[in-house]
C-alpha positions as CSV (number, residue, x, y, z in Angstrom):
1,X,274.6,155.0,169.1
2,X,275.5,156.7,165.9
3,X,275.0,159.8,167.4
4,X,277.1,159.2,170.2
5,X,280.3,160.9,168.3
6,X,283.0,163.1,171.1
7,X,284.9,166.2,169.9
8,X,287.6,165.5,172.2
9,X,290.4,168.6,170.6
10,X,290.1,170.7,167.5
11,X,293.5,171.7,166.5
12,X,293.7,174.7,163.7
13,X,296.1,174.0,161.0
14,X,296.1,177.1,158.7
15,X,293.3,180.0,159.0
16,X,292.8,181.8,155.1
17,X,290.7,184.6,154.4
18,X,288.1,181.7,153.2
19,X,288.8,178.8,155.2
20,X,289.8,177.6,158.5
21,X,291.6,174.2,158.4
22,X,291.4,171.6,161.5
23,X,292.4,168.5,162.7
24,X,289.9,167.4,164.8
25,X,290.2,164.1,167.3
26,X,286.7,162.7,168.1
27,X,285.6,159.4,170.3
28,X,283.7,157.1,168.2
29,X,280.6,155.4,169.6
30,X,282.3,152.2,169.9
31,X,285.0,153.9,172.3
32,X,288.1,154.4,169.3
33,X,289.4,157.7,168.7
34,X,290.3,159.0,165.2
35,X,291.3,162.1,163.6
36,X,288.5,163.9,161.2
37,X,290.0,166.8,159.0
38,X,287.4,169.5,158.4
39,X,287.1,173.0,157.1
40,X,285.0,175.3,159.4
41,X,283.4,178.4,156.9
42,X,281.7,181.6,157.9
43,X,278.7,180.4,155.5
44,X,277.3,182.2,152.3
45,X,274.7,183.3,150.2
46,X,273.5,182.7,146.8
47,X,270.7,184.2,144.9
48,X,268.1,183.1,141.7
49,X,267.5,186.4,140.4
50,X,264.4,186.3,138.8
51,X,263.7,188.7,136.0
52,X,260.2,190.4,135.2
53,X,259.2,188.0,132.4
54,X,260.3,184.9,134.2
55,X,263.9,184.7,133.2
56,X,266.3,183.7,135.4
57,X,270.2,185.7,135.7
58,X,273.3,183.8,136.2
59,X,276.7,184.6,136.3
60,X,279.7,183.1,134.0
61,X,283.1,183.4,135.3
62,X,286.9,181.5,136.0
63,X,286.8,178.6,138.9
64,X,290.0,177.7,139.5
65,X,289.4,174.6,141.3
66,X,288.0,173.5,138.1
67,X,290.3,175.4,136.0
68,X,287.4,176.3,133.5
69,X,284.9,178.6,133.6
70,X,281.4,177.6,135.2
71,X,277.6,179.1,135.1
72,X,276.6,179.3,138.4
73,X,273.5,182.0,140.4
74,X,275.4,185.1,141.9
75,X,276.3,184.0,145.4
76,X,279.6,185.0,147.7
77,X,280.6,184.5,151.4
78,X,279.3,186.6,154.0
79,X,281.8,189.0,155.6
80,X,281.6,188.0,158.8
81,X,279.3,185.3,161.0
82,X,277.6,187.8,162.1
83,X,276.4,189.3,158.8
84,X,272.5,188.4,158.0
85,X,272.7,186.3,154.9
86,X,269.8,188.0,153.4
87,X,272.1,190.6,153.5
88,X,274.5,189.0,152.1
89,X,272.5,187.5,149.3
90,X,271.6,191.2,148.3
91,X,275.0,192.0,148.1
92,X,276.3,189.8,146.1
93,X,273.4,190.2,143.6
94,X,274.4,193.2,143.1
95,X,277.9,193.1,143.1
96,X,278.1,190.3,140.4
97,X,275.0,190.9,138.0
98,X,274.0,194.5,138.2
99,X,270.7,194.3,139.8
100,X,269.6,194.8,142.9
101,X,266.2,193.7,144.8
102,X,264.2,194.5,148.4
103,X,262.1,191.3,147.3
104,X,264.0,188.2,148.5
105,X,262.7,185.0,149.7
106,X,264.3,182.3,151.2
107,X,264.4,179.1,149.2
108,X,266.9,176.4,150.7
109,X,270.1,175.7,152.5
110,X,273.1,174.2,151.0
111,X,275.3,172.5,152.9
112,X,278.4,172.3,149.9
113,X,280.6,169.5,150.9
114,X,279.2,167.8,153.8
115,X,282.3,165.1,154.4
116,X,284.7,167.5,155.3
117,X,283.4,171.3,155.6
118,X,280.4,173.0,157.3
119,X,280.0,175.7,154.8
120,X,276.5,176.4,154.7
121,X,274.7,178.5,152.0
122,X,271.3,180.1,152.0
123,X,269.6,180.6,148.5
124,X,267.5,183.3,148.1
125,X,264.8,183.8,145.4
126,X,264.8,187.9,144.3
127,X,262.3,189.4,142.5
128,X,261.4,192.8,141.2
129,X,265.1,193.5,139.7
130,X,266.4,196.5,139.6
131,X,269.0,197.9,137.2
132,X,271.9,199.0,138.8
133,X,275.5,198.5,138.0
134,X,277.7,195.4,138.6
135,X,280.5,196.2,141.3
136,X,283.0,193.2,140.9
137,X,285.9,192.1,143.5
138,X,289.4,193.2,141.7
139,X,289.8,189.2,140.9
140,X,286.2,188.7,139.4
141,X,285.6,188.7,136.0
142,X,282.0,187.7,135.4
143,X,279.6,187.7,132.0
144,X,275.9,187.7,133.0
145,X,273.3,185.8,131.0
146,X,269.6,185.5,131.5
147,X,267.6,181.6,130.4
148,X,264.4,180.5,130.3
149,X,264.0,178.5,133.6
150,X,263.2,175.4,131.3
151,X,266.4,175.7,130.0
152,X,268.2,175.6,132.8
153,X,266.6,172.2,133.9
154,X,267.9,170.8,130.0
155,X,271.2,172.4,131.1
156,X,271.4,170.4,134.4
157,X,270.8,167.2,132.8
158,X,273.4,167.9,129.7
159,X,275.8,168.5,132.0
160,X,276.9,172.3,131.2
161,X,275.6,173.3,134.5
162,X,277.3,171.6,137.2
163,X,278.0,173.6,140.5
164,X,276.0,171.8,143.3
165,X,274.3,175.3,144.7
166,X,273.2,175.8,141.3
167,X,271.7,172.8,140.6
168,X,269.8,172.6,144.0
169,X,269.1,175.9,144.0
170,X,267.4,175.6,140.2
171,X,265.7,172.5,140.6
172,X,264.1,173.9,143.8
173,X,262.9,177.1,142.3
174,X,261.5,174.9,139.5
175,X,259.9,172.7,141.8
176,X,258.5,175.1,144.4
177,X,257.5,178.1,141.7
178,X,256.8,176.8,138.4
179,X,255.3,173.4,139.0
């Protein structure tokens, strides 16, 4: 029964460059109808860039949502649904750190904010960095900082770390690589 949920009309509100907004009127199992509001998302890609001697890169910089700045792993939208996210994931690792990498592997999917968008992101371990140079959106301004994975597990749980991707993304790598 709970599965028995009817998209009956999606309705688009706005369309952003990031977002599209709908109001969507679905038949519940029990025969109501009600009005869900949901943000549809191309998806994106994140990356745990992993350095030679085990230290892991991530990226400082301005959230507005938040209004503060966070530490988060490099990650970004893809450009388009058709876009491979691996390919994605290697963009963005180089865009916002500096590095690049042929040596990704997939870790996890995120699904950000499952009440009321589908954004999905695919995390990416990388390996076998590369120094190149950091090629940053007009809008971005980012500090890069490598820690100890360790650290970053003390970071979680002090709260200093508190983007979702980044925590799942962390713990997993800790859990899958280093346990």
């Amino acid at each position: 029964m709970i599965k028995d949920f009817e998209l009956i009309e999606r309705k688009t509100v706005e369309k952003t460059r990031v977002f599209e907004y709908c109001k969507d009127t679905l038949k519940l199992p029990d025969g109501r109808i009600t009005v869900y509001e949901t943000l549809i998302h191309k998806g994106a890609a994140a990356v745990v860039p992993v350095l030679d001697d085990g230290r892991i890169l991530l990226v400082r910089q301005y959230r507005h949502a938040i209004n503060r700045v966070a530490l988060e792993i490099p990650a970004g939208g893809r450009n388009s649904t058709d876009e491979p996210f691996i390919e994605a994931a290697k963009r963005e690792l180089e865009e916002e750190t500096g590095y690049r990498s042929d040596d990704l592997e997939h870790l996890i999917s995120v699904v950000t904010a499952i009440a009321y968008c589908d954004e999905v992101i695919e995390v990416f371990v990388a390996k076998n960095l590369v120094p190149s140079s950091q090629n940053l959106d007009p809008d971005e301004f980012i500090e890069v900082e490598a820690f100890e994975p360790e650290m970053l597990s003390k970071m979680i749980y002090e709260g200093k770390i508190q983007d979702s991707k980044t925590i799942a993304a962390i713990m997993s790598y800790l859990n899958t690589y280093r346990s």
